[in-house]
N, C-alpha and C positions, 0 to 999 in steps of 0.2 A: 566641572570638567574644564581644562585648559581650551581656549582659544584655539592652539595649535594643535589641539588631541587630534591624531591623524587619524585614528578610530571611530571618530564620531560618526553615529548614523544618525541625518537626518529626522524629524518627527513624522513620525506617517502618515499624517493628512497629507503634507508637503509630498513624500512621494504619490501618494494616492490622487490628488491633482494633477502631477503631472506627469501619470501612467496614464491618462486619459488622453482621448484623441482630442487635437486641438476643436474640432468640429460639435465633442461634446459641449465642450467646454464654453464655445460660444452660440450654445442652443440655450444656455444659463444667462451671459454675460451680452448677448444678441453683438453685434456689429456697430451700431450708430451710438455713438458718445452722448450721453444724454446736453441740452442745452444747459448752458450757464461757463462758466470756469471754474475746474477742476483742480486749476494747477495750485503748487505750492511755494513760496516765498523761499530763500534760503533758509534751509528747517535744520538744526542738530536734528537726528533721530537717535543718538546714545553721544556721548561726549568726542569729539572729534569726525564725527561722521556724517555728515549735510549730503541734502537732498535738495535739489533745487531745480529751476526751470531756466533754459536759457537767458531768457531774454533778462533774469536777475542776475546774471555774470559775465555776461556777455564783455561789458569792458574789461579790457587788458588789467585795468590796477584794483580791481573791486578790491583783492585779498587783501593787497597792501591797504585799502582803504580802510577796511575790515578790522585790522591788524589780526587777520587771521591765519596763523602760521599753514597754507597748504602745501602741502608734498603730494598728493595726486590728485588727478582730475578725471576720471572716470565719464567719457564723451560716449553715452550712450543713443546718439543720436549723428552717427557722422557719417550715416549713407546718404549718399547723395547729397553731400554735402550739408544737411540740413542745418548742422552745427559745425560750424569748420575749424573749432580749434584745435590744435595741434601743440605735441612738445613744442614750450619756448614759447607762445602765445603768451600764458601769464607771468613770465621769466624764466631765466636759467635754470630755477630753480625746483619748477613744477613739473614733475612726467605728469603729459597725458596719454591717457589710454584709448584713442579709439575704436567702437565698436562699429559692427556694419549693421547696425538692426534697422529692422522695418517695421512699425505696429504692423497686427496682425499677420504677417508672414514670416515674421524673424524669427528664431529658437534661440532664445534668454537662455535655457539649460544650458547650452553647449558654452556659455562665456562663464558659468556658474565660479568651475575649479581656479581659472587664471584671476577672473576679478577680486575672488575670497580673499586666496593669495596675494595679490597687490595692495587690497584693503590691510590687511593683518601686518604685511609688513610695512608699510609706511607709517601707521597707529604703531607699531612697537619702536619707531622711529621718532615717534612723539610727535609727529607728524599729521596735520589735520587730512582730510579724504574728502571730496564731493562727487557726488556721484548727482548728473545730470542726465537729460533728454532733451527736444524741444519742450516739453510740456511739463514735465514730472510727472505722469498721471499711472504712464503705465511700464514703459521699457526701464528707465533709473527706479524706480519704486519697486519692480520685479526683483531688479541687481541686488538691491540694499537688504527685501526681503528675504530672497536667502544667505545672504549674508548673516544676518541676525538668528537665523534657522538654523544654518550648516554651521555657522563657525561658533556665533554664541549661545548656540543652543538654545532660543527661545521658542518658547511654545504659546504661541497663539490660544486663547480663551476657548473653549466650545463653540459652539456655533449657537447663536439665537434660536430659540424652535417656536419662538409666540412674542410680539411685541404688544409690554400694556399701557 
C-alpha cells in the first residue's frame, strides 16, 4: 500500500488504544516516569526519519554538522516554551513545526493528520524529518508512532502474554 494511499485505515489496536479514556489508559501506564533515563540519542527510526531529545539538537549547526540533509523539524515540545525552536532556528532551510503539547494533558491524535502530511511530504522531498520533544519518551515517540501506523502501515508484533 502507498505511503500516500488516502484510504488507509489504521491497525486496530491503534484505534482501540485510543478509543480509550485517557484515564484508562493511565490506570495501565500510572503517571510517574519510572527512575533512570528514558530518552533516546538522535535515532533513524526508518531511513530519513529521526527521533531525538532536545538537548541532542539543540545547537543551531547540529545538521550541518551531521551532514544531515533536514527539511523539517517537528517541535513536539514547544508549549511553554520548553523547546523554543522555531522556522529559521536551524537555517533558511528548515520549516519547523511547532506543537503545543503537554505530557499528560495534550491530545497527540488531534496533530496525527498535519504532522503525517508534513513527514510524507518533506521524505518525498528527499528530504530528512526529525521529529523531537524535550525528552523523546513520549509526545515525539507518539508523532512518529503513528506515523509509521497511519502512513506506513506498520503493524506492531502481538502483544507478549508470558515472559520466559
Amino acid at each position: 500500500m502507498s505511503p500516500t494511499d488516502a484510504h488507509h485505515k489504521p491497525h486496530a489496536s491503534f484505534i482501540d488504544l485510543h478509543a480509550r479514556a485517557p484515564a484508562d489508559v493511565r490506570e495501565v501506564t500510572g503517571v510517574a516516569r519510572p527512575a533512570g533515563s528514558h530518552t533516546c540519542k538522535l535515532t533513524a527510526v526508518v531511513p530519513n526519519l529521526y527521533l531525538a531529545k532536545f538537548d541532542d539538537i539543540k545547537d543551531p549547526l547540529v545538521f550541518t554538522a551531521l551532514n544531515l540533509p533536514v527539511g523539517l523539524v517537528v517541535n513536539a515540545g514547544a508549549a511553554n516554551d520548553q523547546c523554543p525552536t522555531k522556522t529559521g532556528y536551524y537555517g533558511k532551510d528548515v520549516l519547523v513545526l511547532p506543537l503545543h503539547l503537554i505530557d499528560d494533558v495534550g491530545d497527540a491524535k488531534a496533530f496525527f493528520r498535519s504532522v503525517n502530511a508534513a513527514i510524507t511530504a518533506t521524505l518525498a522531498e528527499g528530504k530528512a524529518v526529525v521529529v523531537h520533544c524535550f525528552g523523546s519518551v513520549s509526545r515525539a515517540t507518539v508523532l512518529v508512532i503513528a506515523y509509521l501506523m497511519q502512513v506506513l502501515a506498520f503493524t506492531p508484533p502481538p502483544p507478549l502474554t508470558s515472559a520466559h
